[in-house]
Structure formats: C-alpha cells, structure tokens
N, C-alpha and C positions, 0 to 999 in steps of 0.2 A: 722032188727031194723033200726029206723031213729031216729035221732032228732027229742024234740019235737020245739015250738017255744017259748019258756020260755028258755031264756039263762041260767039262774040260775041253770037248769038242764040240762047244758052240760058244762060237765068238759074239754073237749077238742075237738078240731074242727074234728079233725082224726078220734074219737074214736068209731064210726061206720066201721072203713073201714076196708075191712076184710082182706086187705093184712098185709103181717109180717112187711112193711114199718112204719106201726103203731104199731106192738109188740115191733122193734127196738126202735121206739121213746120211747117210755113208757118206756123201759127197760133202756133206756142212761138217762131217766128223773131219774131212780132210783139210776142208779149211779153215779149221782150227789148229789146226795140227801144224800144219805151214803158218800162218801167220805168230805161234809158238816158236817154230824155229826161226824166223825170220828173229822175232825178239830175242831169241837167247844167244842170236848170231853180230848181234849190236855190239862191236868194241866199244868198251866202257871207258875207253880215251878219249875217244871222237867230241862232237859236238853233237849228239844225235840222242843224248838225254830226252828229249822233247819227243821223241819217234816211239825209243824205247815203251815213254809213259803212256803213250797213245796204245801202243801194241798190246801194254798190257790189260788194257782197258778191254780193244776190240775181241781180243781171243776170247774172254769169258761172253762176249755177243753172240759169236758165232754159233758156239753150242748153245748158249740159249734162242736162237735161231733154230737148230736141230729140232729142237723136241716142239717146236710149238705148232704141230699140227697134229699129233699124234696125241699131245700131251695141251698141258695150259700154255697158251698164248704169251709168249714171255719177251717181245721186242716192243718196246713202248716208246711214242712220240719224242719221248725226252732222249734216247736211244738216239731214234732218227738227230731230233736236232743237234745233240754232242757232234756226230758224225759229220754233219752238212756246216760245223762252228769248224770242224779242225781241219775238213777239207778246203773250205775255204781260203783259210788262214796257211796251208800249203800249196794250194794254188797263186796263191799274190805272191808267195817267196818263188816259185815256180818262175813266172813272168811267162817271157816270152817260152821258152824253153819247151811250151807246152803246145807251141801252135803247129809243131807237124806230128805226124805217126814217124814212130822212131823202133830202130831194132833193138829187143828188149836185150841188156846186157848191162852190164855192173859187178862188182864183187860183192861177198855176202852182206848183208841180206838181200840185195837186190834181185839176185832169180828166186828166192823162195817168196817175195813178194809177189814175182810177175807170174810165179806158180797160181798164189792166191786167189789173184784175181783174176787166173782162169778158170779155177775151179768156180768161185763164186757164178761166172757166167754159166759152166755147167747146171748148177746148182738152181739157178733159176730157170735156164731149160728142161730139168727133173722139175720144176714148179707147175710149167705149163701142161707139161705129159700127165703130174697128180691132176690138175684141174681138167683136165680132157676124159681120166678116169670118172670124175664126177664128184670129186671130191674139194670141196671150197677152200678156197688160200687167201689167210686175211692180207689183207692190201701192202699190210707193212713189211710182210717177209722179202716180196721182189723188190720192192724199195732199199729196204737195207741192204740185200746182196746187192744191187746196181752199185747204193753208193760204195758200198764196201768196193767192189771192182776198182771204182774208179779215185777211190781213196787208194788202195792199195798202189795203183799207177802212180799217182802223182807224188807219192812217200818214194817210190824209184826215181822220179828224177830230182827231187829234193835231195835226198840221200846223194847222188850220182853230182848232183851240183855245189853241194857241201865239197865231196872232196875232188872236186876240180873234173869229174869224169864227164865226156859226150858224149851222148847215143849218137850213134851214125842216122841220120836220116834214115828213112824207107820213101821209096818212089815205088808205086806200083805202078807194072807196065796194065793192070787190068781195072782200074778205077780211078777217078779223080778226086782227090780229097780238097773240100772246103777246108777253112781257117779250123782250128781245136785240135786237141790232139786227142787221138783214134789210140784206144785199147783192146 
C-alpha cells in the first residue's frame, strides 16, 4: 500500500511502513492518549491532586518517547529519575497492598491506567522487534516504558486505596507467584 495524494487521507506520515518503528509509534501515540484520559478522568474533589500533577507531567513523556528514534532522542536521565522519585513515593503509600497480583479493576481512572500500562508493555515489545530489524534503541526508551508500566500499576492501587477500593486477589492455577505484585 502507498499513500494516496489527498492529505485528508493519510493520518500519518509512517503509516505505510512496514517496519515495527511505526507499530512503536502508534503504540506510544496510544499511551499517551490513555494516560490523557486517565488525567482528564481525575474527580477534582478527590484527593488525588498529586496523581493528577503526576499525569500531567508523564503524558507530555510519553510522546516524547514516540519520536525519539526516528527523530532527537528526547527521554533524559532527569526524566528517568522524576519517574523512579514518584514511583517510589507511591509504592510506600501502596504498602503492603502491592505484594500480590491482583485483578485489574477500579472506577475511572483506574482501567485507563491498567490500559496504559499495557500498552506500554506492547510498546517495548514493538522496541525489541525495531532492534531485531537492526535498528539501535537508546537504553532509556525501554527503561522508561518499564517504569512507566509499573508506575502506572501502582497510581491504580494508590487511587483504588484512597477510596477505600480492593482488587480481588488473582491465584493462578498455572504459576506460583513470589512476594511483589505482578503487572
């Protein structure tokens, strides 16, 4: 397939190319896009001011995540560590809450978070398939999607613990899970 010459019908400039450099794109376009609604889904009564300013932070990441293999390198160190300060700092209010794999549910924002951070996972598996093309992925793009996943997880039971919600456990009849909680 090719573009035709009518712009109106082409949604993106990529979107022909068959490489997974364009499934990545598309897929970082998505999770930006969720993690957007996730914030705009934030009741401004709540207690979750904090979440909010976090989200609006990570969304503009994300697309700069997009473009940085095709384009300038745009996810920097200070990036990483903001991310790894706030997850942190969500994981101690988390506690215990976080030591099993849980079935992802909650009212909004919570499924377009647990959307997020499966996109994200996508998104780094479009990473390894660009790398397998031959083409080089700076170290910090799969960095940031991980934590991004696993930041997004833990803002769901944050959120979910705020107001008084609990995930039902998950037992898998097909694996044993050690201590941590599984995204």
């Amino acid at each position: 397939m090719k573009p035709g010459k009518n712009r109106a019908e082409l949604c993106y400039s990529y979107i022909y190319d068959p490489s997974w450099l364009t499934d990545y794109e598309v897929l970082t376009d998505e999770l930006a896009t969720h993690i957007g609604m996730a914030c705009s889904l934030l009741p401004s009564g709540e207690s979750l001011a904090d979440i909010a300013a976090d989200l609006e932070c990570l969304q503009p990441l994300a697309f700069h995540a997009n473009g940085s293999i095709r384009g300038k390198m745009a996810i920097e160190e200070a990036d990483l560590a903001w991310i790894h300060e706030r997850y942190a700092r969500y994981r101690e209010e988390a506690g215990e809450r976080l030591g099993n794999f849980v079935l992802p549910r909650g009212v909004e924002p919570v499924p377009q978070l647990h959307l997020a951070r499966s996109i994200a996972k996508k998104a780094i598996r479009a990473l390894v398939r660009v790398e397998a093309e031959g083409r080089a992925i700076p170290v910090e793009l799969p960095r940031f999607l991980n934590l991004v996943c696993n930041f997004c997880f833990v803002l769901t039971v944050v959120i979910n613990l705020r107001r008084g919600v609990r995930e039902p456990v998950f037992i898998s009849k097909s694996y044993r899970y050690g201590s941590g909680a599984r995204n």
